[in-house]
Structures are given as C-alpha cells and as structure tokens.
N, C-alpha and C positions, 0 to 999 in steps of 0.2 A: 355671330358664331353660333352653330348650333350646342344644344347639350349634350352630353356626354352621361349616358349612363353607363355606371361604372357594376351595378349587381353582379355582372359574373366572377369580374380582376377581384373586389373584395370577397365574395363566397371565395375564391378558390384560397385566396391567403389565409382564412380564417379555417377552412378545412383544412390545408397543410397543416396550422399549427395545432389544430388539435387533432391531428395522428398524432401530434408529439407526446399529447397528455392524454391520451385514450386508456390508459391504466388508470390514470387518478379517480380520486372518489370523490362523487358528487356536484358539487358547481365547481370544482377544480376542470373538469373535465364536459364541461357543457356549456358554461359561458363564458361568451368570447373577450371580455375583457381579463379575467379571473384567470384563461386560460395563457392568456400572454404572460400574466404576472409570474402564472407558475411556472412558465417557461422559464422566462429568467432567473428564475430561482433554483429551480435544478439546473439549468447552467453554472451558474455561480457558486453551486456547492459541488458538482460534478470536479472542476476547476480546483476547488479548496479541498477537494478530497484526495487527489492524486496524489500532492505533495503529503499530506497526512499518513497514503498508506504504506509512501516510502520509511517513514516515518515511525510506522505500526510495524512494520514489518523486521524494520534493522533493531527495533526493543525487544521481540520476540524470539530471532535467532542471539542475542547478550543474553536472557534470560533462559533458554535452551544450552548456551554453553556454561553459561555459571549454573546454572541446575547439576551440569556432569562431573561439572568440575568439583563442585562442594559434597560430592557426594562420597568420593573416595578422598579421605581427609591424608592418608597416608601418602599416596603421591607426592612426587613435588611442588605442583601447582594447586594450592586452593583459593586464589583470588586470580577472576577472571582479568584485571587488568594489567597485572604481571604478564599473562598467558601472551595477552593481544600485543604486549609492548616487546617481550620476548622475540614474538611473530615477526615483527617490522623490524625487530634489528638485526635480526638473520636474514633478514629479507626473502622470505617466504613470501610467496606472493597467493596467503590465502585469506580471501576475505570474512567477514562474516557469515554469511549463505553459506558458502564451503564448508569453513569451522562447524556451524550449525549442523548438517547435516553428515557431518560425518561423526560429530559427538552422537549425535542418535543412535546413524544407522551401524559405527562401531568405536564404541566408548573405549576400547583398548587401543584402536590405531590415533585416536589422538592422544593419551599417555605417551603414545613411542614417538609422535611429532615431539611432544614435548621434551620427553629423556634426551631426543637428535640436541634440541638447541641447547640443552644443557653442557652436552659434551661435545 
C-alpha cells in the first residue's frame, strides 16, 4: 500500500476550528490542541447558558412586577403572589413577559387588571 499523506485534510480541520476561537486570547486561540479544548467548553457553556437565561429572564420580569406592585401600598394588591395566582384563576391568559411590561410601560392599567379580578 502506498502512504498517505494526510497535511492538507488535517491543516484544513485545525483551520476550521480555529475560525471558531479566533476571538480568544492568546494560546486559547493559536494552539491546536488548547483550541479544541476551548471549543468544547464554550460549547458546553453556550448549552448551559440557554437554560440559565430562561431562567434570568422569568426572575427579572417577578422582580419588575413586585417592584410595581409594592410601591403603591394602597391598592389592593401588594404581594406579587396573590396578583399571579389571582391571574390564573380568572384565567387570564397573561404571562409573566406581558405582566412585566405592562407594569413598566403603565403601572395604572395593571391596577385596573387587578380591580377587573376583584370584581
């Protein structure tokens, strides 16, 4: 059997992977073994972040709505879990996101959501 040399097939794999890591700093981004590792590793956290910023994101709009809520003490509702359980059993079909941004962008029309499920 003749040999096989292989120089181009591996240059070309090791140049694909590092367009991957051509941001990283330093031997992250220059050697080819260093570059694979890092691969995997921002794969692996890319993966473990997604879930997370679901995650980040649904604690940020509870924390936007009980900011609104606690602020006018006079209302009826000043405990956010009242509000969201209220929500679900009038069957309101608003979620977090929704609630969230309409507390911001108008703190009175969630009050009037409110006053509706009261009465």
């Amino acid at each position: 059997m003749n040999r096989v040399k292989r120089g181009s097939i591996a240059r070309k794999r090791r140049t694909k992977n590092s367009f991957f890591t051509s941001s990283f700093r330093g031997a992250h981004s220059k050697l080819t073994r260093t570059i694979s590792e890092q691969k995997i590793k921002a794969l692996v956290s890319a993966d473990r972040d997604r879930d997370r910023k679901k995650r980040d994101f649904r604690s940020l709009w509870i924390s936007r709505i009980n900011a609104i809520i606690a602020q006018n003490k006079k209302n009826v509702y000043c405990i956010y879990s009242r509000l969201m359980f209220n929500l679900y059993k009038s069957q309101l079909l608003l979620n977090r996101k929704i609630v969230a941004q309409i507390a911001i962008l108008k703190g009175n029309c969630l009050f009037m959501i409110a006053k509706e499920i009261i009465s």
